[in-house]
N, C-alpha and C positions, 0 to 999 in steps of 0.2 A: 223624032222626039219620043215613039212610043217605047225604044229598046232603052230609054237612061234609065227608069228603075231598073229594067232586069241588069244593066251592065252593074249599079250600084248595088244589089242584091248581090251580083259575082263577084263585086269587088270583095263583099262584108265577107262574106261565103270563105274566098282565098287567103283574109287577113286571119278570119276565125283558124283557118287551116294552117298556117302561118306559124300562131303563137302557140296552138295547139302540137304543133309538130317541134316547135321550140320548146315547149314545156318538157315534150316526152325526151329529147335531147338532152335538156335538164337534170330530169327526173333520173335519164339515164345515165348522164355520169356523176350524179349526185350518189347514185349507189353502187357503178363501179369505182367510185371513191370510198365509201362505205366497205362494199362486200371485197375489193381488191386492196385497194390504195390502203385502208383503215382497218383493215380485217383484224390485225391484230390486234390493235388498241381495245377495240370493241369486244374482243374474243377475251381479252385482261380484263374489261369492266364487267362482262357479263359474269366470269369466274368470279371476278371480286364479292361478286353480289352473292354468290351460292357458296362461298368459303366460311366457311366458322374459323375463326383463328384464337388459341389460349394460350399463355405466354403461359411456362413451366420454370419456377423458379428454380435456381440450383442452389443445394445444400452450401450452407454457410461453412465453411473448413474450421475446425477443431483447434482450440485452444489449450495444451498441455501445460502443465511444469514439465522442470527437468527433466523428470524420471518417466514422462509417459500419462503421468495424472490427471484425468479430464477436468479441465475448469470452467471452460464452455462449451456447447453441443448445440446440435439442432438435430431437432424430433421433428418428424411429419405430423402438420395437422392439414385437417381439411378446410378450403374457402367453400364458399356458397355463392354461387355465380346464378345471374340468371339471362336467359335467350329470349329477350323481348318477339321476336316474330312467330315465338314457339309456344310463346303462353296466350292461350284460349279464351279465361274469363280472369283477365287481370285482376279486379275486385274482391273475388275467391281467394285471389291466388294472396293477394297483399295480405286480406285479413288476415288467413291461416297462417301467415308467415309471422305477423306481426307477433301475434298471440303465443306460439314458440318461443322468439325468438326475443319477448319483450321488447320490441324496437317500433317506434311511430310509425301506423299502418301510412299516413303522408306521405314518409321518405321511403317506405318501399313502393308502394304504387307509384310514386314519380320515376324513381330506377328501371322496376320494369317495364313501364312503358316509353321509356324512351326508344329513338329512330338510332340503335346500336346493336352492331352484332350480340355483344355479351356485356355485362356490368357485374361487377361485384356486389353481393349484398352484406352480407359479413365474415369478414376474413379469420381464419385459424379459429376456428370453433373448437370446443372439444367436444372428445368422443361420445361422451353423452347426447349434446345437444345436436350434431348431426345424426345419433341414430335417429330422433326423433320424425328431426326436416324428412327422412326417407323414408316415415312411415304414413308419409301426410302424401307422397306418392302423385307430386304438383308436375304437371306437363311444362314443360320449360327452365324446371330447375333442376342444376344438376350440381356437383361437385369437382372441383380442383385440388390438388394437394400444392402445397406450400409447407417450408420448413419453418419454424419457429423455434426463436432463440433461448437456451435454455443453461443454467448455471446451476449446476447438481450441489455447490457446496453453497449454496445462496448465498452469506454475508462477505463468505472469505474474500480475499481481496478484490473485491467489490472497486476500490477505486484507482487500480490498475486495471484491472477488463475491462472496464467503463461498460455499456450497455448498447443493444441495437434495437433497430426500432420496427415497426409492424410488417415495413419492407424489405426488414435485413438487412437495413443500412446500418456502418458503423457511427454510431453518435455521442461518442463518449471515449475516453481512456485508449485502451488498447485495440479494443473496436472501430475507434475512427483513425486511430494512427496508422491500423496497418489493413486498412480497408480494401483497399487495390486488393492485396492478396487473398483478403478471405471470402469477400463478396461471390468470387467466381462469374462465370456468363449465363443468361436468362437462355432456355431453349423454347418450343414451345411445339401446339399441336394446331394442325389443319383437316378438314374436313369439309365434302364440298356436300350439300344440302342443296333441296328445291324450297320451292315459296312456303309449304308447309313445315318447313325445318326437319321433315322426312332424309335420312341418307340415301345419297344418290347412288344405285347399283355401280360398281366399278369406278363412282367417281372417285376423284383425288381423295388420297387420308395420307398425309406426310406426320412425321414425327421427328421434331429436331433434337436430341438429348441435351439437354444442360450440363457445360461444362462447371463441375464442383468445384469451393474455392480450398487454396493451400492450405494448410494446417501448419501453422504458429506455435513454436517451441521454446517454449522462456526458459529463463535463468532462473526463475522462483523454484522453490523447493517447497512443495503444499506443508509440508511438516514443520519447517521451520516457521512457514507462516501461519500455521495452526499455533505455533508457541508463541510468536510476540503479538499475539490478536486477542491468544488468551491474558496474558499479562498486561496488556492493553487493557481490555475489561476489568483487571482486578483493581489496577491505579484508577483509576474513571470512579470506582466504586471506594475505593478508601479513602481516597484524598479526594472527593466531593468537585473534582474538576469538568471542564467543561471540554475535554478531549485530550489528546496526543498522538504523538508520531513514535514511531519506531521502523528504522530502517536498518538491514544487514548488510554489509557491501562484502563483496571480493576486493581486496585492494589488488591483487593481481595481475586480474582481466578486467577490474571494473564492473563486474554481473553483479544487479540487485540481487542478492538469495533471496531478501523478505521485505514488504513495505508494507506500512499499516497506518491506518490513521482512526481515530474515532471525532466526531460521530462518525461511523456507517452509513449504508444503508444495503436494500437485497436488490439487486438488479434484475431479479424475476418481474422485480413488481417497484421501477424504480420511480414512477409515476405517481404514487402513494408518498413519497418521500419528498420533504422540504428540497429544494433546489441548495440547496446552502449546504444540504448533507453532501450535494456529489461532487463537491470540491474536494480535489486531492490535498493536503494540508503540505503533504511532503515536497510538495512540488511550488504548492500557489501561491502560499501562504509565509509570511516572511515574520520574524520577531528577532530580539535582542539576544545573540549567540552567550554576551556574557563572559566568563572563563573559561570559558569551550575555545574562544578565540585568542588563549594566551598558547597555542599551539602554533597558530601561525605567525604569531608574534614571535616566540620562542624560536623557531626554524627559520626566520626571517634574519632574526640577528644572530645566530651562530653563524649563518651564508656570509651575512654581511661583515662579520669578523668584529664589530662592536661591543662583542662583550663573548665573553668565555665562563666554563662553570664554575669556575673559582674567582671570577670576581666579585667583592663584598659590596654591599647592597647594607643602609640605614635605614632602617622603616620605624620611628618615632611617632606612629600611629596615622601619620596625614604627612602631605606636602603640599605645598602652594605653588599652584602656575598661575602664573599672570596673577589675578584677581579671586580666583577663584581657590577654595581647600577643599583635598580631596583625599576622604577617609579611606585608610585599610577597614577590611571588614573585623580584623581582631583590635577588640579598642585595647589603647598603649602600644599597637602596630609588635614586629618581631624582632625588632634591636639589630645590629648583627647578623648578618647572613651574608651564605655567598649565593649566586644564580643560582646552584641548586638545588637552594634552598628553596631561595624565590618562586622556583614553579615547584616545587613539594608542598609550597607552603601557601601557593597562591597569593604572594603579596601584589595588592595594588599596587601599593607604593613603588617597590622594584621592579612592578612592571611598565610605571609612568619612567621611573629615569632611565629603563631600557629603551621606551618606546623614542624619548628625545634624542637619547644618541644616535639610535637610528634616523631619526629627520624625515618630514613630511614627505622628501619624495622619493625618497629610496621606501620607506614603508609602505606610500602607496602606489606603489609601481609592484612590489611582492605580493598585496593585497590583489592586485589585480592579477598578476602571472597567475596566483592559487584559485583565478576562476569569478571572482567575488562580482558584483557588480555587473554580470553578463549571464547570457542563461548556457546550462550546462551542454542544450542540446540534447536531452535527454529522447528524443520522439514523443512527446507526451503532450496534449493540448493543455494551456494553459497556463505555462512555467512562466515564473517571474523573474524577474530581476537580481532581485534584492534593492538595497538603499545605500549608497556610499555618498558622503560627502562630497562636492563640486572641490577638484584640487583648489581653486583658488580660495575658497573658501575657508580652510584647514587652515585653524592657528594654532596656536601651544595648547588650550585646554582642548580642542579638538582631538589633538593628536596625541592628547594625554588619555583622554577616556577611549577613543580606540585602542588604545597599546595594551588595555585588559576588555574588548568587546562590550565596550556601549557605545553609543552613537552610533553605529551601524545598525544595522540590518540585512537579514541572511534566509535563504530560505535551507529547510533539512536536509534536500540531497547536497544544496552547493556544501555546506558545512560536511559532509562526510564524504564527500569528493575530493576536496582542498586537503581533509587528516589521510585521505585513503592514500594523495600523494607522499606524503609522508612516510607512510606505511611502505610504501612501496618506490623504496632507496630514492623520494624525490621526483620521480617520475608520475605528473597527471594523467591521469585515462577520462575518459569518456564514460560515464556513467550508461549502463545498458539492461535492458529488460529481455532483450528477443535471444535466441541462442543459435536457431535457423530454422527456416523456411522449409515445407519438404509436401508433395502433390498428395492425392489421394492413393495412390500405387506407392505410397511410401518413401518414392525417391527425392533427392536433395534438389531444392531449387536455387537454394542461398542460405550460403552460412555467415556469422558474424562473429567477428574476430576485434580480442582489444584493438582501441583506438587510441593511441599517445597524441595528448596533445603537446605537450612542452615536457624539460624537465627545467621543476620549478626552482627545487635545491640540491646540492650534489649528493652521493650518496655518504659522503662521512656525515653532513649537516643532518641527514635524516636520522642515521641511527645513532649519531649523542640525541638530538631531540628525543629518541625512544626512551634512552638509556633513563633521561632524566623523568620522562611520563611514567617508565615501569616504578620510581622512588614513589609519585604521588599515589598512587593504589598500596606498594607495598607500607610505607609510613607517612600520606600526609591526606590532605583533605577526600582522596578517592578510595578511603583503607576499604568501607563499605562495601566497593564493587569486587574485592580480592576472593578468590577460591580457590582453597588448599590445594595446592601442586601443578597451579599456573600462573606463569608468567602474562599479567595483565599491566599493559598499561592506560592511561586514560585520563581524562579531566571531566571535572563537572563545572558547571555555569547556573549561574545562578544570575535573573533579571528582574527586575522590578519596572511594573508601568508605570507613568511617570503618573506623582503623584495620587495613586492608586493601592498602593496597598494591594495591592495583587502582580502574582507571581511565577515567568516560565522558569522552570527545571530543566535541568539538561543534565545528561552524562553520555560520553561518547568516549567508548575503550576500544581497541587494538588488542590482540590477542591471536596466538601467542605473540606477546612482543618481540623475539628473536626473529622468526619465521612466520611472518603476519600472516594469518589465513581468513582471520574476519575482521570487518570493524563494523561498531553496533553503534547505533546513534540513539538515545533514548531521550524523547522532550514531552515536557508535560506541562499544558496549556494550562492557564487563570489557577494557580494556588492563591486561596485565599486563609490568612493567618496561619498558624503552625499545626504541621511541616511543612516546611516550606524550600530551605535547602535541598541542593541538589544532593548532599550527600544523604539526607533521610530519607529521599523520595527517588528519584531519578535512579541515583545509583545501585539501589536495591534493584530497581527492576531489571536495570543493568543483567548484575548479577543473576536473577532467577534465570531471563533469557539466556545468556550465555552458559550457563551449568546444563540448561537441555540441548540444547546447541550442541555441546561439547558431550552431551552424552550421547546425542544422535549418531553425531557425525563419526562416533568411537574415537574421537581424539586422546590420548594416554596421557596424564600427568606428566610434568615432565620435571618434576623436584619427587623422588624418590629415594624413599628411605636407606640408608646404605643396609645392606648385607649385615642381617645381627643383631639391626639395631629395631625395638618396640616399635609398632608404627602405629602403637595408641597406649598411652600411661596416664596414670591417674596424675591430674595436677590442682595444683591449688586454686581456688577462685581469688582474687586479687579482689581487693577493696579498689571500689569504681564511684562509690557514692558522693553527691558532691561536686561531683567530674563533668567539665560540658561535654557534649552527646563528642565530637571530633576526640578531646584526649580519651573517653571512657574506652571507645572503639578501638584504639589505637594499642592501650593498654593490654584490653582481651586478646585480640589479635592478632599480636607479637608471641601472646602466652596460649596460641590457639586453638581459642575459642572464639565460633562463631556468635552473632550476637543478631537479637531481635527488640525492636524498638516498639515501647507504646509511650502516646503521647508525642506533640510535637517542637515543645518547650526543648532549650538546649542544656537545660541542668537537670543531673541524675537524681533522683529525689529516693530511689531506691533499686538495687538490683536481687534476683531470684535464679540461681542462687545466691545465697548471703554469702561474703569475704568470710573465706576460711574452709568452704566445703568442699571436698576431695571429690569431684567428679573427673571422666574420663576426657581427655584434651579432645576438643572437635566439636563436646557439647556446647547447647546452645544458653545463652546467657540474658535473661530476659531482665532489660532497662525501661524502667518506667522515668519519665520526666518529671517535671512542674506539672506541665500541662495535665497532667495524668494524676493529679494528685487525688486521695480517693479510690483511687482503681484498686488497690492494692488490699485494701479491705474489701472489696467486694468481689475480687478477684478467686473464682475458684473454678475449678475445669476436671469433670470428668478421667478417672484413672484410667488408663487400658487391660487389657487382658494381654500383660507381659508373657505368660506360660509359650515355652519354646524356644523363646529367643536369647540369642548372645547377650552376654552386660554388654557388650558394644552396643547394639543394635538398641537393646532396650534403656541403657542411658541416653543414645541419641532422642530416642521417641519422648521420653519424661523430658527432656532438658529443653525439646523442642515445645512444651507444652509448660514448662517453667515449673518441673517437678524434680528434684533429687532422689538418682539410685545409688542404696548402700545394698550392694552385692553383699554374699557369702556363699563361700563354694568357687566352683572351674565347672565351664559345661555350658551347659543352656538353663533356663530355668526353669523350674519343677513346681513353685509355692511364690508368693508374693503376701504383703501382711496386709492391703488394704485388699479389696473384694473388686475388681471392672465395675464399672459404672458406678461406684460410690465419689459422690463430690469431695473435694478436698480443697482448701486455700493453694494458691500460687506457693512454690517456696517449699511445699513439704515434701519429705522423704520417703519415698518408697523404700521399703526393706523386704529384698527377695533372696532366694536360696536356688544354690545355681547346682547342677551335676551334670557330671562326664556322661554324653550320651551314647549307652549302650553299656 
């Protein structure tokens, strides 16, 4: 009995040795799991831990016009990063930063003490405010570059580029449409560090470069978009409206050359700007086409063989459908007429008994082939629809107020999509902004070529439709948009909101009408009282746009004078007074002289020069209204300093300023009888003395 403690002492003794020997078993392949089995993983974690890793952004690719013109860029600024394990006295570190950089000492002490390799403190600094951070000379902060988005021509087509955001995401316009492309791929940098954020002698330093994104080649032409942007501001500014569009097409290929809309805004800094500004108009935005849409009314029914240009057409001021009477715009309506009259002359009337013969569904089935009603597909975020009547819907006055453009609804590109068909013998294209694709080494990644969609009407239907659009510019409601020695065709539209008293404009011309090279769509949002007509308002700008246009592009005249014959002679001013503003126009016009309106009342109440004054043809013929009454006394304007110049030249400059030149002499002139700069009434006669130079 005396050995049972020691045997139970040898038992404890051998159990102890046991698990102790089982431990170390354990222990031991607990770490040839570790240093063998697991070595890797743990060899990746331990790196994890000593890597610094910074994502390196790659440059946003280049957005040109046509010719090469930079319209977006990105410039290098620098980020402000900070290395939480690297900063020493965090509290130092915030304050000074705060104080810099005006940012809540909170929100940077909470960033740089976070459990993360790196954080950003504030991104794209400029050069200023990062020399500063590097002179404060903080352990743990350092610098990144980043590209930042930048648009050297600030306002210009602002809502085609649309904008990108602090990431160099596209968020907008042309930026978010063709994102994939310009974005490019993130590279970044590595660096292995110990616990003091000290660099480890020969440890890891990889550098990945970031692939840069394509560079994006539009169809725009910065110049021409410099011109209907500028014309755009002057309509905004004289006619007290609350915006506009204006858009250039190729009917050809379908390439936008120009879009504009007002309001703006500058997509440097589009975050300052109403949300409401960065809608594109041309695209979103839908309103009543008006007479703009007796185009495809008109090319509808010569397709459809319902009517011909010498069919006669009654217009006794109004017609009744169903229940309803509905007025021509000219009261006592045009008597007599044939079709092509009817669109010279804009008659409602004849374009409600076109619209019937054609019949609700042949009309809205052409309506639809010319795009109306669906979106163009343009690549552009935000395209609308438009508004077309439900077929079943459509009754006789339905189908009577569509067949001159009310009851609908249209947006600006479909409306100059649908006339570009036209333009172009019938055939629809696909309306386009991009021209191609091409890397940072210059090379092509992808080009863009017309898109046909249908053809809508045959090629004979398209060009009588011209034949009869170039009458309404050269004698009927579109004479306004005409300039001496081109073939222009076109319409203007004219809408009322209901009930409202306020007013869109529109004019939208083809040009040259034989050999279409552009078509221009001009709409001007909320006219309120007079002017209001498309021909006083719309058309004019028309005009201004397309005379630079056409002098950029060096397009030639193409009505030229025969061999022999004066191509400037003195003519008579015709008596206009009395005259509504459409016959005055039409008058001068024919006897060519251009004409400038003030006042937006439709009767002549006076013109400068007075009927009967010999000035040179071309001069300008200044018409004052009703509206304007009064002007005419108070009317007085600054002479110029004629000396030098041709009586051509210096009759145009006085006549443009509603002043008559009586030359004497050949040559240039030498003397003038008023003094420059001395005031003079509207109306008076400059008398100069001209001699052969040399």
């Amino acid at each position: 009995m005396a050995n049972l403690p020691h045997l139970k002492v040898k038992k404890r003794i051998i159990a102890l040795f046991l698990i102790f020997f089982l431990l170390i078993i354990i222990l031991g392949l607990r770490l040839f799991w570790i240093q063998v089995i697991s070595s890797e993983k743990y060899q990746e974690k331990a790196l994890d831990q000593r890597l610094r890793q910074l994502k390196v952004e790659p440059k946003r690719g280049i957005i040109y016009d046509r010719n090469g013109r930079q319209l977006a860029i990105s410039a290098s600024s620098e980020t402000l990063v900070a290395i939480p394990n690297e900063i020493e006295e965090p509290e130092k570190t915030a304050r000074k930063l705060a104080q810099v950089l005006s940012i809540d000492y909170d929100y940077i002490y909470e960033r740089i003490t976070r459990r993360a390799s790196a954080v950003y403190i504030k991104r794209k600094l400029d050069e200023t405010l990062a020399q500063q951070v590097r002179q404060l000379d903080l352990k743990g902060i350092t610098f990144t570059e980043e590209s930042k988005r930048y648009y050297p021509k600030d306002n210009l087509a602002s809502h085609l580029l649309g904008f990108a955001g602090i990431d160099s995401q596209g968020l907008d316009g042309l930026e978010l449409s063709y994102d994939k492309y310009l974005r490019g791929i993130p590279g970044k940098i590595q660096s292995e560090r110990d616990a003091r954020g000290e660099s480890i002698p020969d440890g890891i330093r990889e550098y990945v470069p970031p692939q840069n994104g394509y560079n994006v080649y539009l169809t725009i032409d910065e110049v021409i978009q410099y011109i209907i942007e500028r014309e755009l501001d002057r309509a905004v500014e004289e006619f007290n409206i609350s915006g506009g569009t204006i858009i250039v097409m190729n009917p050809k290929t379908g390439e936008i050359m120009a879009m504009a809309n007002r309001p703006d805004y500058n997509p440097n800094d589009f975050a300052n700007y109403p949300q409401k500004y960065w809608r594109n108009r041309a695209i979103s935005d839908i309103y009543e086409p008006g007479s703009t849409f007796k185009i495809i009314t008109t090319a509808s029914a010569l397709e459809d063989g319902v009517v011909n240009e010498n069919d006669v057409f009654v217009d006794p001021g109004y017609i009744k459908v169903s229940d309803r009477r509905i007025n021509c715009w000219k009261a006592g309506g045009h008597g007599r007429q044939t079709f092509a009259d009817v669109v010279k002359n804009s008659c409602n009337v004849g374009f409600v008994q076109v619209g019937m013969r054609l019949g609700k569904e042949s009309f809205y089935n052409y309506i639809n082939s010319f795009g109306f009603g669906s979106e163009t597909s343009i690549k552009l975020p935000g395209e609308a629809k438009g508004l077309l009547y439900d077929f079943d819907s459509i009754g006789p006055v339905e189908l009577a107020t569509m067949s001159f453009g009310h009851g609908i609804s249209v947006t600006p590109i479909q409306l100059i999509t649908a006339v570009s068909a036209v333009a172009n013998n019938g055939m629809l294209l696909r309306p386009r902004f991009v021209k191609e694709i091409r890397n940072a080494d210059d090379e092509l990644v992808e080009e863009f070529q017309a898109v046909p969609i249908r053809q809508v009407v045959s090629e004979e239907t398209a060009q009588r439709t011209l034949k009869l659009l170039e009458r309404v510019v050269a004698e009927g409601t579109g004479i306004s948009a005409a300039i001496e020695g081109y073939r222009i065709g076109g319409k203007t539209g004219t809408a009322e909101h209901y009930g409202a008293q306020i007013y869109d404009s529109s004019f939208i011309g083809i040009l040259p009408i034989d050999d279409p090279q552009m078509v221009i769509l001009t709409v001007l949002y909320d006219l309120k009282g007079f002017p209001y007509y498309a021909s006083q308002t719309a058309a004019p700008i028309f005009r201004n746009v397309a005379q630079d246009i056409l002098r950029y592009l060096e397009i030639p005249p193409q009505i030229i004078p025969e061999e022999g014959e004066e191509e400037k002679r003195n003519v008579t001013v015709p008596d206009v007074e009395g005259l509504t503003v459409i016959e005055a126009e039409r008058i001068l016009r024919k006897n060519k002289f251009d004409v400038k309106l003030i006042g937006g009342s439709d009767k002549i109440i006076k013109q400068i020069p007075l009927a009967g004054a010999d000035i040179l043809e071309g001069s300008t013929v200044l018409l004052l209204t009703e509206q304007a009454q009064g002007i005419e006394k108070k009317y007085y304007v600054a002479v110029p300093d004629l000396s030098g110049l041709t009586g051509e030249k210096a009759a145009n400059l006085l006549a443009e300023l509603g002043l008559v030149l009586v030359p004497s002499g050949e040559g240039v002139i030498i003397k003038q009888d008023i003094e420059p700069g001395e005031r003079v009434p509207g109306g008076s006669k400059i008398s100069v003395i001209l001699k052969e130079d040399g």
